[in-house]
C-alpha positions as CSV (number, residue, x, y, z in Angstrom):
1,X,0.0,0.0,0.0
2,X,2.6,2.3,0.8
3,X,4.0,1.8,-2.5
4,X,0.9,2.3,-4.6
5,X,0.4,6.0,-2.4
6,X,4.2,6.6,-3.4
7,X,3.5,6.4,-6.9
8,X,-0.1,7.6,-7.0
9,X,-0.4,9.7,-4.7
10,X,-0.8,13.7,-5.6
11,X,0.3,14.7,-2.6
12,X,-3.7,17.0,-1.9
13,X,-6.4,14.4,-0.7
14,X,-7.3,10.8,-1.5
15,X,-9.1,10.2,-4.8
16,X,-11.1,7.6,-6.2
17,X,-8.1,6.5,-8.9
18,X,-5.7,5.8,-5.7
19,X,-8.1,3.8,-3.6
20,X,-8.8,1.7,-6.9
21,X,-4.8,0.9,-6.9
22,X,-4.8,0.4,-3.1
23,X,-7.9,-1.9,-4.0
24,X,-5.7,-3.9,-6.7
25,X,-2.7,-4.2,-4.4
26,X,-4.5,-5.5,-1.6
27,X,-6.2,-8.1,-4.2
28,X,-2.6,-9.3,-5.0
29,X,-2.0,-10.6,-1.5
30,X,-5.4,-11.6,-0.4
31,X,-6.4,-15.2,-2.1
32,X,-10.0,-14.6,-1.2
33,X,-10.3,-10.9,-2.3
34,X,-7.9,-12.0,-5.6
35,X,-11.3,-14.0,-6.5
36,X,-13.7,-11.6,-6.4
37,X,-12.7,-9.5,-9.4
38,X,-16.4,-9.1,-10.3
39,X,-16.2,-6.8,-7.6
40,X,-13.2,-4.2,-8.1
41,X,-14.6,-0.9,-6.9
42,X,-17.1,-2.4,-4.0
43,X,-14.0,-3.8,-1.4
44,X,-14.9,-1.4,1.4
45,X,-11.9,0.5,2.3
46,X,-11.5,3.0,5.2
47,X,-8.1,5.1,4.2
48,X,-6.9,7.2,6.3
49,X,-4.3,10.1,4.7
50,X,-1.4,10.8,7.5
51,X,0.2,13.7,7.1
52,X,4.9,14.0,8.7
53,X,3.4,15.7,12.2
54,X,1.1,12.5,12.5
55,X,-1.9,14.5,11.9
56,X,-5.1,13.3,10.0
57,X,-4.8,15.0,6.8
58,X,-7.9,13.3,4.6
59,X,-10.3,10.3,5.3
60,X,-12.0,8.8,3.0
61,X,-14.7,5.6,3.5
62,X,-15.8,3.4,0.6
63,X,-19.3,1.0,1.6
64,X,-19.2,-2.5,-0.2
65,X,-21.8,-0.6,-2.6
66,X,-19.0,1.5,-3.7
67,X,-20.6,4.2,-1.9
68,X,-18.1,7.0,-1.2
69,X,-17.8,9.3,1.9
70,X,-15.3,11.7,3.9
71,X,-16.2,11.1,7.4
72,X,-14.6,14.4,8.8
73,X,-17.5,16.3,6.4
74,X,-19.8,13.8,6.1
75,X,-20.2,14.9,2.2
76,X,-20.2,12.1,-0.4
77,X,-17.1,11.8,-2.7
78,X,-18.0,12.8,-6.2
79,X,-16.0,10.0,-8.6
80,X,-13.3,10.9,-11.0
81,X,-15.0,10.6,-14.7
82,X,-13.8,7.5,-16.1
């Protein structure tokens, strides 16, 4: 994981094109979730961004409905146009 937010990463706030390659490297090590690729988008992920200080810096919630949410705000994430 920490690989896939060195390279995608923009360095502002989580988007939905990094927590679909957090999704994917997860996949690669789980044998149960590396099944389930009818599902890519719908793992539920809870992704906390940490900023140096240890801070909170974004936080970001996707449902197994691929419903998308920022807790801090409790506004829905509007997907990236694909």
């Amino acid at each position: 994981v920490r690989s896939v937010a060195r390279q995608y990463f923009d360095g502002r706030a989580i988007t939905e094109g990094l927590l679909n390659h957090i999704e994917v490297a997860i996949r690669a090590y789980d044998p149960c979730l590396s099944c389930a690729t009818h599902a890519l988008g719908r793992m539920p992920l809870d992704v906390v961004l940490i900023g140096a200080d240890g801070a909170p810096r974004d936080h970001v919630l996707r449902s197994h409905a691929g419903d998308w949410s920022r807790p801090s705000s409790g506004a829905p994430v509007v997907p990236a146009v694909r």
